[in-house]
C-alpha positions in Angstrom: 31.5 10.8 13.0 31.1 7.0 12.3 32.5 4.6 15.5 35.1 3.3 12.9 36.5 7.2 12.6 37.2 7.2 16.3 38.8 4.2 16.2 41.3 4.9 13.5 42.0 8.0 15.7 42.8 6.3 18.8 45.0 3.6 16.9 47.1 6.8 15.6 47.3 8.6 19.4 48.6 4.7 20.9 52.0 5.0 18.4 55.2 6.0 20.1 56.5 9.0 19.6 59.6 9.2 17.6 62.0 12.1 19.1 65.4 11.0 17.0 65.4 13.7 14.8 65.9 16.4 17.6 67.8 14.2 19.6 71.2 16.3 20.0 72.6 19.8 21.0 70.5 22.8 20.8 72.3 26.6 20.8 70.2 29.8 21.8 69.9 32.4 19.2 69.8 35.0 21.2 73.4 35.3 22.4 72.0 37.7 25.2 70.3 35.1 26.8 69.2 35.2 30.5 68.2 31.8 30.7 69.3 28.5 28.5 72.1 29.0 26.4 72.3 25.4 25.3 71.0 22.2 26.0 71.3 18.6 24.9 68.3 16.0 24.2 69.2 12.1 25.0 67.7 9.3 24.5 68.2 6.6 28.0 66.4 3.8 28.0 62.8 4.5 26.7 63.0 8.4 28.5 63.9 11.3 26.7 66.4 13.5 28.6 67.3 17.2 28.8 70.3 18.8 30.3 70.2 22.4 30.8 73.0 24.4 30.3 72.1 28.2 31.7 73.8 31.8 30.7 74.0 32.6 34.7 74.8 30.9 37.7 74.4 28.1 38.4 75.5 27.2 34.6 74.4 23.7 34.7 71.2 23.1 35.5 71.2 19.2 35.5 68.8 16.8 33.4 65.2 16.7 33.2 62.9 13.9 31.8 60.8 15.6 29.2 57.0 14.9 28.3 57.2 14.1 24.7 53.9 15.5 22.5 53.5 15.2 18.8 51.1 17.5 16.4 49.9 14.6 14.8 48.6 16.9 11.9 51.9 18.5 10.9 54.6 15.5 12.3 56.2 18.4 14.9 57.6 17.1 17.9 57.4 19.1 21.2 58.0 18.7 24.8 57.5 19.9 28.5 60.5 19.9 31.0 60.5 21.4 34.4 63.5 22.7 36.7 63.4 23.3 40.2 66.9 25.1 41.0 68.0 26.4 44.6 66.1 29.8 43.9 64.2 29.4 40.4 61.2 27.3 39.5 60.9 27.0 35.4 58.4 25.3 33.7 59.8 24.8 29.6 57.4 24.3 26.5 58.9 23.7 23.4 57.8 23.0 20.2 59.4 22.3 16.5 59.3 24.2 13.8 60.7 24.8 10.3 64.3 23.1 11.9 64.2 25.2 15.1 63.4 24.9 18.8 61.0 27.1 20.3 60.9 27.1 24.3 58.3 29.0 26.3 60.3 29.3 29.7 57.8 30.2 32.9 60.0 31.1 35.5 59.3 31.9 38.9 61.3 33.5 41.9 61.7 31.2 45.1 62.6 34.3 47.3 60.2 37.0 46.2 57.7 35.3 44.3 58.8 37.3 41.2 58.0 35.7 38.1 59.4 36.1 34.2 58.4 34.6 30.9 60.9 34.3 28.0 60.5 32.8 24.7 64.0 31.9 22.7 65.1 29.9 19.6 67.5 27.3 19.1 69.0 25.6 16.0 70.7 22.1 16.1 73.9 21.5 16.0 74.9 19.3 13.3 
């Protein structure tokens, strides 16, 4: 690899990260959901935003900055959000695909440490 290769490289990792195309409301799939029914991604300021909307109490599970990533090879966008409600901890990785949402939810039990992994699709509401 010629010093020029990893310079090009590292120009290409300094660009922002554009997120507008899945800025917007996001709908489960899975009707039956346990965990996010729907949630919105905003734009405030330079910080991308998620507010969680859950199937069970408590339904609203507030806003969340979100780490943005990019698969520089394919143009997908994906992120990392994490909730800490009164008795659930959740860790959220997403990544875009063929006009979906795919979100990896880690979720783990304040009281007795139990934990649960759940992986759901959303499509965007146009």
């Amino acid at each position: 690899m010629d010093r020029n290769d990893f310079d090009d490289d590292q120009s290409k990792m300094d660009t922002v990260i554009d997120f507008t195309r899945v800025l917007g409301t996001w709908i489960n799939s899975n009707t039956k959901t346990r965990w996010i029914e729907k949630f919105t991604l905003t734009k405030q300021d330079e910080q991308i935003i998620m507010h969680a909307y859950g199937a069970q109490s408590p339904e609203d599970w507030g806003k969340s900055e979100v780490t943005p990533f990019v698969d520089r090879m394919n143009k997908e966008n994906a992120f990392s959000a994490r909730y800490d409600r009164d008795s659930v901890e959740s860790f959220l990785a997403a990544n875009m695909n063929k006009g979906l949402c795919i979100i990896a939810g880690f979720h783990k039990f304040k009281d007795d440490k139990q934990t649960d992994f759940c992986r759901e699709f959303y499509y965007r509401l146009e």
